[in-house]
C-alpha positions as CSV (number, residue, x, y, z in Angstrom):
1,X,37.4,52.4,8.9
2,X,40.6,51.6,8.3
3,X,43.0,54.7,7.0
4,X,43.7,55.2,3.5
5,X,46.8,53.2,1.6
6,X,48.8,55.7,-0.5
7,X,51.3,53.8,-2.7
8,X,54.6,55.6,-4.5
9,X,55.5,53.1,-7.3
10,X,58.1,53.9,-10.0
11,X,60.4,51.4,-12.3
12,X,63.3,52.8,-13.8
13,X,64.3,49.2,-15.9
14,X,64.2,50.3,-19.2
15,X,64.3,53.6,-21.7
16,X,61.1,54.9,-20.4
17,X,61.0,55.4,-16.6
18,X,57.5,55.7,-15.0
19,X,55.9,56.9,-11.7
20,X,52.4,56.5,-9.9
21,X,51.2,57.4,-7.0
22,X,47.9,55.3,-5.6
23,X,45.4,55.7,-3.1
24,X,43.8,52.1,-2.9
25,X,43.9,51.4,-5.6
26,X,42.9,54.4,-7.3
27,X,45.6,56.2,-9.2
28,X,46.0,60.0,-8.4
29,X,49.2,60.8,-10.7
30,X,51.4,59.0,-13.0
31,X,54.6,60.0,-14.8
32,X,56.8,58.4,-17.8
33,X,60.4,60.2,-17.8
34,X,64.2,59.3,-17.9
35,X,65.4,57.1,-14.6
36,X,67.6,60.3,-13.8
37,X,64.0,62.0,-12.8
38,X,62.3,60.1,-10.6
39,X,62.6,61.3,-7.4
40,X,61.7,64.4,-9.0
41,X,58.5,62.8,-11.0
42,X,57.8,61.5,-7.0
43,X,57.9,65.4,-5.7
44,X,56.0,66.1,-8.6
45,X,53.6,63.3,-8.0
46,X,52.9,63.7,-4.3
47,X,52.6,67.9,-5.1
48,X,50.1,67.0,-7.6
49,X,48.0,65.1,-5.6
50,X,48.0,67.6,-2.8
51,X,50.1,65.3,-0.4
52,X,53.4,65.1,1.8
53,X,55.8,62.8,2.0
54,X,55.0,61.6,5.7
55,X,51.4,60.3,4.2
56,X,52.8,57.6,1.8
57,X,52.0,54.4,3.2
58,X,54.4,51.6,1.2
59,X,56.6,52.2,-1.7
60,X,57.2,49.6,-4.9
61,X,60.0,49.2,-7.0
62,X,60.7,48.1,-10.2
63,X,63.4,45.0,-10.5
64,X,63.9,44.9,-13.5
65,X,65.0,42.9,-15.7
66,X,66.6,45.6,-17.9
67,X,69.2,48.3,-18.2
68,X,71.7,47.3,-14.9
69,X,72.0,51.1,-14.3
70,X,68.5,51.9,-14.6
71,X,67.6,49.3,-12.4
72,X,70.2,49.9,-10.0
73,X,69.4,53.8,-9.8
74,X,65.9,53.0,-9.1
75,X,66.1,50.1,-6.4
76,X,69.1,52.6,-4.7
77,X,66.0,55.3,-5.0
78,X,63.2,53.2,-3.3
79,X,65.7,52.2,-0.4
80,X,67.1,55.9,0.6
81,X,63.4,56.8,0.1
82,X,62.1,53.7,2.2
83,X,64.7,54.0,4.8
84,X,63.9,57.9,5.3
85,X,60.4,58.0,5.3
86,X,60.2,54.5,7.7
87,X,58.2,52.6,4.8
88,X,58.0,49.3,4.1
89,X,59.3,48.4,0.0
90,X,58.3,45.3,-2.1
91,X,59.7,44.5,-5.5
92,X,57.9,43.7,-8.8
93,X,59.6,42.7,-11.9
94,X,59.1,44.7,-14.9
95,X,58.4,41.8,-16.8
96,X,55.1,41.2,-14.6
97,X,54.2,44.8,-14.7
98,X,54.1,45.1,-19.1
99,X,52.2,41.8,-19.2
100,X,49.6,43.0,-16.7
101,X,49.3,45.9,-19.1
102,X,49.0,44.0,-22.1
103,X,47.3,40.5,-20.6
104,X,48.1,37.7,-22.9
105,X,51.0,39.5,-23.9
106,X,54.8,38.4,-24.4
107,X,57.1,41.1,-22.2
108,X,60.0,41.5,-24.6
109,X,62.4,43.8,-23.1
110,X,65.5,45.6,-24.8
111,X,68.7,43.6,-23.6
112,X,71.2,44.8,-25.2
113,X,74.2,43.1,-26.6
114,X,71.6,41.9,-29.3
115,X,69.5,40.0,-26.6
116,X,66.4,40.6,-25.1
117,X,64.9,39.9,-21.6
118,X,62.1,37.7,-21.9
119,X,59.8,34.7,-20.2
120,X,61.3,31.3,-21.2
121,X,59.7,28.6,-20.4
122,X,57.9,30.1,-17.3
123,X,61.4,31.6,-15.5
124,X,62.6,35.1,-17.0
125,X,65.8,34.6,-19.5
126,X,68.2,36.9,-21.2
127,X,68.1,34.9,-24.8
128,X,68.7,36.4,-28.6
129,X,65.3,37.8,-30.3
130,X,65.3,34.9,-32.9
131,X,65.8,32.1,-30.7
132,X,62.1,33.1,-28.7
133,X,59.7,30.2,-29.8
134,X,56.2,31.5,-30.1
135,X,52.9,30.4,-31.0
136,X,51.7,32.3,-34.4
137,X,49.9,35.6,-33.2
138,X,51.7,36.2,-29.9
139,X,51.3,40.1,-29.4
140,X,54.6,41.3,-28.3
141,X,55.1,44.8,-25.8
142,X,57.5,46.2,-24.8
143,X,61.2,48.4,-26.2
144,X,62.7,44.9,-27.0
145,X,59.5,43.9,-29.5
146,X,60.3,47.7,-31.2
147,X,63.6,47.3,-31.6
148,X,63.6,43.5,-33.2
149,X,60.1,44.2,-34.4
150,X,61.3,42.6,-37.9
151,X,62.7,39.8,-36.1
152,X,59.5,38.9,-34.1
153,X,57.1,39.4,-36.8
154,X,59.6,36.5,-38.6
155,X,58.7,34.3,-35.8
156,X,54.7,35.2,-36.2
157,X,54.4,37.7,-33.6
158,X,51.9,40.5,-33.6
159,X,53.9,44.2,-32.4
160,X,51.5,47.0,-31.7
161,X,52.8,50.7,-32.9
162,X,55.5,52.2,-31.5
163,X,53.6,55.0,-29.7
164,X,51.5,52.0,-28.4
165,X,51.4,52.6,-24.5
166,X,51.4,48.7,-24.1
167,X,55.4,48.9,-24.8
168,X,55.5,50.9,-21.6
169,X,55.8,49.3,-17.8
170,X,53.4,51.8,-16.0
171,X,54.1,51.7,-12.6
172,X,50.4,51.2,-11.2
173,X,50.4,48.0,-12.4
174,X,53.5,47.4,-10.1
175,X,51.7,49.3,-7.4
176,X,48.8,46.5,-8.2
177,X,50.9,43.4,-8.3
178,X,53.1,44.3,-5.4
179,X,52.2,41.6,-2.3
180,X,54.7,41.1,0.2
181,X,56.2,44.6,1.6
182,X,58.7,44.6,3.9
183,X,62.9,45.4,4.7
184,X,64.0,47.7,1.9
185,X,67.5,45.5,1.8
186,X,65.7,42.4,1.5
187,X,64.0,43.6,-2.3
188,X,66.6,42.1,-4.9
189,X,67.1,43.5,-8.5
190,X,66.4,41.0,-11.3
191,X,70.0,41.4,-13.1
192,X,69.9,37.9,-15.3
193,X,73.5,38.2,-16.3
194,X,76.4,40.5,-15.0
195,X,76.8,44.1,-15.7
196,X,78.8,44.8,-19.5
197,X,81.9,47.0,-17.4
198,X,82.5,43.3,-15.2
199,X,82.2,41.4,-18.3
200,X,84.5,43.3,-20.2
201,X,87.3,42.9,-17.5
């Protein structure tokens, strides 16, 4: 019998940072905090579940798209955690991970500069919140769909509550989706445009 997978995941994209840890595919202990946290939320996790470090099989990170220091923080995270603890690291975009929560569902996340990061014809997009074109009744998830809730439900869209957990990309649906593992360098974030302190010089 082959030995058991145990999977850290954690995405640290947008205002809610999550955690999971995963024993195939069976999830032992999950976590929503601040980015700043989540090599703590991983201690936590792994002390939780009653394991060490040295048993984690594969980590997955979160891409993004979404706050460039969030995802930044996090991807810098997986690698020092990946390089230390000889794991393999694979990449899932934050986009992918609220969609498998809410199948069906738009991924609108929080932009900023009055944009939002959403799918656009097929490819991910950083696009204003009244130029997405959707088909009446499209549910929306995700902190980009509260904060232009009024916009979206101008364009037909169908928001669930704010307290919804569908707004939230838990990370054991990145530990799910993640597929090819490998070299920590070689996971890329998902930026979409530069950071605002490049832009401004």
């Amino acid at each position: 019998m082959s030995p058991a997978m145990l999977t850290l995941a954690f995405d640290t994209a947008t205002s809610v940072a999550t955690s999971a840890l995963v024993r195939d595919g069976e999830v032992l202990a999950e976590r929503a905090s601040r980015a700043v946290r989540v090599l703590a939320d991983a201690d936590e996790l792994l002390e939780e579940a009653g394991a060490d470090p040295r048993e984690l099989s594969r980590l997955v990170v979160g891409t993004g798209p979404g706050s460039f220091t969030g995802v930044r923080m996090g991807l810098a995270a997986a690698r020092a955690l990946a390089f230390a603890l000889e794991l393999r690291l694979a990449g899932v975009s934050t986009l992918e991970a609220l969609a498998a929560g809410s199948p069906g569902a738009l991924p609108v996340v929080d932009a900023g500069r009055r944009e939002v990061f959403a799918v656009v014809d097929g490819a991910p997009a950083a696009v204003a919140p009244d130029e997405l074109r959707l088909e009446p009744g499209t549910t929306c998830v995700g902190d980009g769909a509260i904060r232009y809730r009024e916009v979206l439900e101008a364009l037909g869209a169908e928001i669930p509550p704010r307290e919804s957990e569908l707004h939230v990309p838990r990370a054991r649906f990145h530990a799910e989706l993640a597929r090819e593992f490998g070299d920590p360098e070689a996971v890329e974030p998902l930026y979409l445009r530069v950071p605002d302190a490049e832009q401004a010089r």
